[in-house]
N, C-alpha and C positions, 0 to 999 in steps of 0.2 A: 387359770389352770392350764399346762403346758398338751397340747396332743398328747395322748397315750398315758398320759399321768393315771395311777389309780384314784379315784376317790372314795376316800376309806369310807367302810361303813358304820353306820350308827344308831342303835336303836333307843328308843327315848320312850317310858311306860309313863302314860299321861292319867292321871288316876283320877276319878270323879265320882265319889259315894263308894259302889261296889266294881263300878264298870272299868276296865283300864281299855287304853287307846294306845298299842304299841309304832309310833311312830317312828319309820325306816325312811334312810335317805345311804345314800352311796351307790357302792357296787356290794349285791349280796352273794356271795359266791361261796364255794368251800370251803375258802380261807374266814371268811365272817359267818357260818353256820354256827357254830359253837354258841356266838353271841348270840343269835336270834332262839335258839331253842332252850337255852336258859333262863332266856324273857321269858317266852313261852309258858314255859313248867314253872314260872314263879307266879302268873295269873291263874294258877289252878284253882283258887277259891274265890275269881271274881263271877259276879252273877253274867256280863257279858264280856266279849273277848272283842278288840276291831282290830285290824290289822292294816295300818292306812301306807296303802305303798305308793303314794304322788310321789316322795322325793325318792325315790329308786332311780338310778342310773342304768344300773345292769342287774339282770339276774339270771341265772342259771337254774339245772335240774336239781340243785340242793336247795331253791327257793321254793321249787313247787314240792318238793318231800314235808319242805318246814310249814308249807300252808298245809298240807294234809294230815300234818300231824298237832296244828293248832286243832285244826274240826274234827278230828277224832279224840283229843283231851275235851274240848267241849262237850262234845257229844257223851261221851261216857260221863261229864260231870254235872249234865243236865244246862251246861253256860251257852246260852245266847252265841252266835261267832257271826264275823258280818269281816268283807273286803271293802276297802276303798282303791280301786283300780287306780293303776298308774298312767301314764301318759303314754301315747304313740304305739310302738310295738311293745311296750311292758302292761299296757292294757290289752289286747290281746291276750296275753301270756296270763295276768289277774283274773280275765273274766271267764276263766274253765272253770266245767261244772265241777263243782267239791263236793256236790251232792245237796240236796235240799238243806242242808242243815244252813248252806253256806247262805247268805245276802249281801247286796251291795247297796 
């Protein structure tokens, strides 16, 4: 991949009995929010929600809107919710408090 290239984003819902495992890789940004908060709102009847962000490239303030609005559909829906921090400075950025509800 060329400097400055975007890599588009992707999100993959890995599903196992009740549990889904929504895994993201690219850059998640404004332009790829749609995508992730549709995943999102379609795991509204799983017993646990993860959110595994290793392959994230970039993310932004519409990254951390989309994790507080996974743990707040959990939260009112009684679902389990858990992060898998990313790498470097997107772990940093992963491992802010979302509130008890949140786990890594």
């Amino acid at each position: 991949m060329a400097i400055g290239q975007r890599r588009p984003f992707q999100v993959h819902n890995v599903v196992s009995g009740d549990d889904h495992t929504l895994i993201l890789s690219g850059e998640l940004d404004a332009i790829a929010g749609d995508e992730l908060e549709v995943a999102i709102i379609s795991c509204a009847k799983a017993a646990k929600l993860t959110l595994d962000l290793t392959g994230l490239t970039f993310m932004d303030s519409t990254a951390l809107t989309l994790f507080l609005l996974a743990r707040d559909l959990c939260k009112a829906r009684g679902i389990v919710f858990a992060l898998i921090p990313g790498a470097g400075h997107l772990e940093t950025a992963s491992q802010l408090d979302l509130g008890p509800e949140a786990s890594t």
